[in-house]
C-alpha positions in Angstrom: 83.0 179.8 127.2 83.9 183.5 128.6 84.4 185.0 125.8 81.6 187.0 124.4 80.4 187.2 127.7 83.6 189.2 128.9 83.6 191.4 126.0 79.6 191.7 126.6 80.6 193.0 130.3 83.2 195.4 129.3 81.3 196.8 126.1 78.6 197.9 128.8 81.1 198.9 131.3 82.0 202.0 129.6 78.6 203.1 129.8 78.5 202.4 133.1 81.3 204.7 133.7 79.7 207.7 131.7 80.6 206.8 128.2 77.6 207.7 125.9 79.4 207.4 122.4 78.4 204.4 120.8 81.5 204.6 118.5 83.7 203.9 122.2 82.2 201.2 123.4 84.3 198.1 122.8 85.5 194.6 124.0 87.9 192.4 123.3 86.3 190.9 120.3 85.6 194.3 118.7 83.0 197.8 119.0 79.4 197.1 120.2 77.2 196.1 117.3 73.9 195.6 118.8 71.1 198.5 119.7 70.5 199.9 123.2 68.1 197.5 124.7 71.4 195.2 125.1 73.0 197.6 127.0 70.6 198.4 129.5 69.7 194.6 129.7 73.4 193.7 130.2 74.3 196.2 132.1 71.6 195.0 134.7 73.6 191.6 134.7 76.8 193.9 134.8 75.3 195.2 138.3 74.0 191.4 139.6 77.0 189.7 138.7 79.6 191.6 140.6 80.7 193.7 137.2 80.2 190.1 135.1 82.9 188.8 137.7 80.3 186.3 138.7 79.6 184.3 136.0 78.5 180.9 137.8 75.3 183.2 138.7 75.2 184.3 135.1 74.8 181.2 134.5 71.8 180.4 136.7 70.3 183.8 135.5 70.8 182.0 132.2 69.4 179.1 133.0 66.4 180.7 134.3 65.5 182.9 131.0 65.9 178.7 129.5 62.7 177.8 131.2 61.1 180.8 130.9 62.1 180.9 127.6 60.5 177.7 127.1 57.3 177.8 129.0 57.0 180.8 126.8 57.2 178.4 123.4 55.5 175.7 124.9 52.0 178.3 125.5 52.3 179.0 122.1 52.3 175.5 120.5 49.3 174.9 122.9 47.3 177.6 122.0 47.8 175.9 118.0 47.4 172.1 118.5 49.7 171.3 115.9 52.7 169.4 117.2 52.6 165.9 118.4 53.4 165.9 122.4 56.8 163.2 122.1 58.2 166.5 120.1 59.0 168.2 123.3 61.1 166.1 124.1 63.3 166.7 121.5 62.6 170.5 121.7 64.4 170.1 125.9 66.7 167.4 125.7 67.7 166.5 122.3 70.0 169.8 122.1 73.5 170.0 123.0 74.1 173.3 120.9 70.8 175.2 122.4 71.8 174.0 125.7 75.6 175.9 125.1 73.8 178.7 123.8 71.9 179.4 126.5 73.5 178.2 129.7 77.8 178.0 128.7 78.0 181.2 126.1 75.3 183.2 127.6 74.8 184.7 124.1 72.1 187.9 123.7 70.5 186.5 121.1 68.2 184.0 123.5 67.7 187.3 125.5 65.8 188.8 122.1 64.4 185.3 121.4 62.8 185.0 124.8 61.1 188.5 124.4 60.3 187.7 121.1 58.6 184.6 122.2 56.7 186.6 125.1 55.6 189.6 122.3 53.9 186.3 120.1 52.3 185.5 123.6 50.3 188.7 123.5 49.7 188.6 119.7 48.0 185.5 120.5 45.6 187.0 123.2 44.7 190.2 120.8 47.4 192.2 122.4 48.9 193.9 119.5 49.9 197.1 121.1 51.5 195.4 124.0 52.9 192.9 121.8 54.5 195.4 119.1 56.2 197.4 122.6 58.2 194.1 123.4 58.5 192.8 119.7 60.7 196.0 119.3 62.3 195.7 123.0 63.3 192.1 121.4 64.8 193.7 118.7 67.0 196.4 120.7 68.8 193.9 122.2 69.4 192.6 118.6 68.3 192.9 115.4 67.7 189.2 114.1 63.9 190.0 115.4 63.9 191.8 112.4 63.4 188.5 110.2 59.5 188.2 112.1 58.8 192.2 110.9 57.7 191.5 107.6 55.1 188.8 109.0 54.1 191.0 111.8 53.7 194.3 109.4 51.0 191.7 107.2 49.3 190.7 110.3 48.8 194.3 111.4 47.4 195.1 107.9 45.0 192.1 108.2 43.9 192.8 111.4 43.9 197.0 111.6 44.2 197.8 108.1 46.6 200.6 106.5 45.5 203.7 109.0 44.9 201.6 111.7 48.8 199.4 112.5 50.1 202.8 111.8 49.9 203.9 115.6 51.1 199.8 116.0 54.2 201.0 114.0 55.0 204.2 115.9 54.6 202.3 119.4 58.1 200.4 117.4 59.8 203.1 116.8 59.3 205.4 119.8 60.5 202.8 121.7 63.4 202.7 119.5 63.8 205.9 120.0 63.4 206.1 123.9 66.2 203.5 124.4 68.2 205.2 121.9 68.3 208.7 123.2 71.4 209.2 125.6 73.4 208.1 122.8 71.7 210.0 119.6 72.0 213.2 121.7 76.0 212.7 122.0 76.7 211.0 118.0 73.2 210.0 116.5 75.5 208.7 113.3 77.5 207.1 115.3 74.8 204.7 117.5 72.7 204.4 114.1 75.8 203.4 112.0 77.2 201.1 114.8 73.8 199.6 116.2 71.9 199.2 112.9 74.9 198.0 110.8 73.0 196.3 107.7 76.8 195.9 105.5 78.7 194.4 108.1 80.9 191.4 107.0 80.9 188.3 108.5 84.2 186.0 109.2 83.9 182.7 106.6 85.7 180.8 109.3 82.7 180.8 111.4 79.9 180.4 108.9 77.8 176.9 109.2 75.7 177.3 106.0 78.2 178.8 102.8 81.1 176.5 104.1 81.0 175.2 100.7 81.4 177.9 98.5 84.6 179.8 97.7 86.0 182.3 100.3 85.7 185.1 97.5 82.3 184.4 96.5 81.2 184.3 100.4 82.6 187.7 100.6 81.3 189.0 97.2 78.7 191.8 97.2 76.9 190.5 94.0 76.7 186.8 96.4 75.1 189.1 99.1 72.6 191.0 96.6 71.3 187.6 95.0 70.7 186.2 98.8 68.4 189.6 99.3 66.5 189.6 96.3 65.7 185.8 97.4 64.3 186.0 100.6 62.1 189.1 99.4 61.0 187.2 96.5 60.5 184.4 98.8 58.7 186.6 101.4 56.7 187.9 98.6 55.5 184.9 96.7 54.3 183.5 100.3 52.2 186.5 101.2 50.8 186.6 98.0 49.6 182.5 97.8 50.3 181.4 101.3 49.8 183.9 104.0 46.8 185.9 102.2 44.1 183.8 101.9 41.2 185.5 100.2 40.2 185.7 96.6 40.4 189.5 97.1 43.5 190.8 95.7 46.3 191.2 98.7 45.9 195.4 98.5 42.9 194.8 99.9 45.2 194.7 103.1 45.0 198.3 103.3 41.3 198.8 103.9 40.1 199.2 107.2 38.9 195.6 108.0 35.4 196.5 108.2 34.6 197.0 104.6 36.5 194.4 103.1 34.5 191.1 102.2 34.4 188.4 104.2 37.0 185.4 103.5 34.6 182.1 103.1 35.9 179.4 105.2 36.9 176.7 102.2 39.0 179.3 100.5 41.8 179.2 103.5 45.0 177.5 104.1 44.5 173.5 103.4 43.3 172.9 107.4 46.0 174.8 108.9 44.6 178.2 109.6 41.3 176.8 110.2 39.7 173.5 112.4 37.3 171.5 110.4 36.6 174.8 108.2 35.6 177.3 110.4 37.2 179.8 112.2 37.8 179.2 115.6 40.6 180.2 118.6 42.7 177.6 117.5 42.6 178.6 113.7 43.2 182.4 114.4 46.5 181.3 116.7 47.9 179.2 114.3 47.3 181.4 111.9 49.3 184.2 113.7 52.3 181.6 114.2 52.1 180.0 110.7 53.1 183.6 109.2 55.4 184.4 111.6 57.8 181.5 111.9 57.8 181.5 108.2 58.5 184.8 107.7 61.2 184.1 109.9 62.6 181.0 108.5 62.7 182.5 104.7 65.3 184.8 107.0 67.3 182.2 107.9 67.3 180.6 104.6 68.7 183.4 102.9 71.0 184.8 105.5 74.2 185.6 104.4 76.0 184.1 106.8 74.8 182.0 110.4 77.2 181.4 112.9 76.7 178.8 116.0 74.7 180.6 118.1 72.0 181.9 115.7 70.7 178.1 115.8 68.5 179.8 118.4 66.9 182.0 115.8 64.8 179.6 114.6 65.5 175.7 116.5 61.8 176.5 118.9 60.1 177.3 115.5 60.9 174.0 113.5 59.0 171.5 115.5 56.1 173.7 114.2 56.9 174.6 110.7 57.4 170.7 110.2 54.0 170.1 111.7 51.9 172.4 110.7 51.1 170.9 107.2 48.9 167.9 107.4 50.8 164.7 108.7 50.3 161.1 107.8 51.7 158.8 110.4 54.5 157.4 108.0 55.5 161.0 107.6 56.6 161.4 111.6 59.4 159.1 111.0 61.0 161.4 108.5 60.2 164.8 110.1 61.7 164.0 113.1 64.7 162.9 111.3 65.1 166.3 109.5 65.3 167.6 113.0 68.0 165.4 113.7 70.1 166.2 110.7 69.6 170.1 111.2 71.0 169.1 114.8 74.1 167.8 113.4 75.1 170.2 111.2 75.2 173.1 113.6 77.1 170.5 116.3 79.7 169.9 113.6 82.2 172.3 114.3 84.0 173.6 112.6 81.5 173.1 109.6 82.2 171.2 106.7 81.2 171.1 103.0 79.4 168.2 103.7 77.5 170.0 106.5 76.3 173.4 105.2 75.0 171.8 102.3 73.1 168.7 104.5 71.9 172.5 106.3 70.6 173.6 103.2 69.2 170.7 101.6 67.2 170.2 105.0 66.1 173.8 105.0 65.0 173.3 100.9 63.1 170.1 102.3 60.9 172.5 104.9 60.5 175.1 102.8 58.7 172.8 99.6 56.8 171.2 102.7 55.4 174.4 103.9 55.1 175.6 99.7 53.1 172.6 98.9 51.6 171.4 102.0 49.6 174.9 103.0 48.5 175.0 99.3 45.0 176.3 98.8 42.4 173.6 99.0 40.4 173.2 95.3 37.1 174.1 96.3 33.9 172.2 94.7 31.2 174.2 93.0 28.7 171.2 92.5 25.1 172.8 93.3 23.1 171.7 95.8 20.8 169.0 95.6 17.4 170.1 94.7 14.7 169.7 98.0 12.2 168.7 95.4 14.7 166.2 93.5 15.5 165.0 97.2 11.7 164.4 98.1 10.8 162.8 94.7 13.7 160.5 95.5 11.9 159.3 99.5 8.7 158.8 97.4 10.5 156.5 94.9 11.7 154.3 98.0 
């Protein structure tokens, strides 16, 4: 269980010793591949832990960022009402993999999940500005985040319009910027090409959801293209019929919210983005979440490659994307046991043909259940009955 954590504590170490050339800062698993925010954030745990030396205290400062972590998720499936209490449960105790992840590998990536969570916090209480400064802290540390962006950038449009998420926008990249500075002033290529890495290629002995395809079609370009042009047709198709929910057309986005027309309440989302068909606290926050987690999880679905501990990209968002959609009571049964199936494939190691395609067939399940269960609701355009018709009829009786 020391392994990425040792080669996290020496990849930092050389910047602690002066080294400001992203292209020399290695471990024993390779050259530093995330952005700056991870060093600065691990180098802090460099400092606590007696140069990383400590790692039973690692492991509490782990453990901590765990509860944080989810307090943090918890807040934000109150503020939406969606998911049956008995599901948190599941969500804190039903997860030997998120537990590992957390608390034994002492990965980054529940560092930038963790802010991630916090930045939704303040989306959810009107804080975009705030919220957009730790969204892209979140994705320094690494760039998974990245998969929420496109959801974010349509909720900026809604809410500010074109002109006004463009400040939204630049409060993300001067950040960027900020934390990147010491190394773009020795080799900006360098710390761009190294930190921002779209191309790199992924190992097929750790993969947990292409274990059944060839090794040669895994590492085929062409294979990588097709997964691309499917999550932005995916991501496209939902903001066009799922996400944007007025009869406008979606380029209406880029007015200033002011002179658009307002949405009428039985156009929107089936009873997800709305309670009892006006817009309310509740409505607006699930709304918010609803585009994000599936922004996300159209990611995930297309990725080219997940290994173990990107389960933690998206494991605190399915309790919600499976309960968002309107739920009969026989339905529960099932949904909970599409959790446990996802479970099991990413605690079968190493993965098996058998298990990355259980992975995808749960993942096609969520995805036709989110498609078809946020569809628009038909709306009825039966006039109004008449006062006089109405009055004619009390005579009558």
């Amino acid at each position: 269980t020391e392994i990425d954590w040792k080669a996290y504590m020496q990849e930092v170490e050389g910047f602690a010793n002066g080294t400001l050339d992203y292209t020399q800062l290695k471990g024993d698993t390779g050259p530093l591949v995330y952005p700056a925010g991870f060093v600065y954030i691990f180098l802090g745990l460099y400092h606590a832990t007696g140069r990383g030396s400590n790692i039973r205290l690692a492991q509490y400062l782990f453990a901590a960022l765990y509860l944080l972590n989810l307090l943090l998720v918890f807040r934000i499936y109150c503020r939406t009402s969606k998911v049956p209490p008995y599901v948190f449960f599941f969500m804190c105790c039903a997860s030997y993999r998120i537990h590992s992840i957390f608390v034994l590998r002492l990965f980054n990536d529940p560092v930038a999940m963790a802010i991630l969570f916090l930045a939704i916090n303040l989306f959810l209480e009107e804080r975009w500005s705030w919220g957009c400064l730790l969204f892209s802290l979140a994705v320094s540390v690494k760039m998974n985040i990245l998969l929420f962006a496109p959801g974010l950038l349509f909720l900026l449009l809604q809410r500010f319009g074109l002109l006004g998420c463009i400040p939204k926008l630049c409060i993300c990249a001067l950040l960027q910027v900020v934390l990147g500075l010491p190394f773009l002033l020795v080799n900006p290529v360098g710390y761009l090409t190294r930190s921002f890495d779209l191309g790199r290629q992924f190992q097929f002995k750790w993969t947990v959801n292409w274990r059944f395809l060839p090794e040669e079609v895994f590492q085929n370009r062409a294979f990588h293209a097709v997964l691309l042009l499917a999550h932005l047709a995916g991501l496209g198709l939902f903001a066009l019929h799922r996400w944007h929910s007025s009869k406008e057309s979606i380029l209406t986005l880029l007015k200033d919210p002011a002179e658009r027309k307002p949405t009428s309440p039985p156009l929107t989302i089936n009873n997800i983005l709305w309670h009892g068909g006006q817009q309310g606290q509740g409505g607006r926050c699930a709304q918010i979440v609803f585009i994000l987690f599936s922004s996300n999880f159209l990611g995930v679905c297309c990725s080219r490659s997940l290994h173990y501990q990107f389960y933690v990209w998206y494991f605190h968002t399915l309790p919600y994307l499976l309960w968002c959609t309107p739920t009969t009571k026989l339905a529960h049964m099932p949904k909970v046991l599409l959790l446990g199936v996802i479970e099991l494939c990413w605690n079968t190691y190493p993965s098996t043909v058998c298990s990355s395609l259980s992975l995808h067939i749960c993942h096609g399940l969520i995805l036709l259940q989110l498609w078809y269960g946020t569809a628009p609701t038909p709306v009825s355009h039966s006039p109004p009955p008449s006062r006089k018709r109405t009055a004619m009829s009390k005579k009558a009786q």
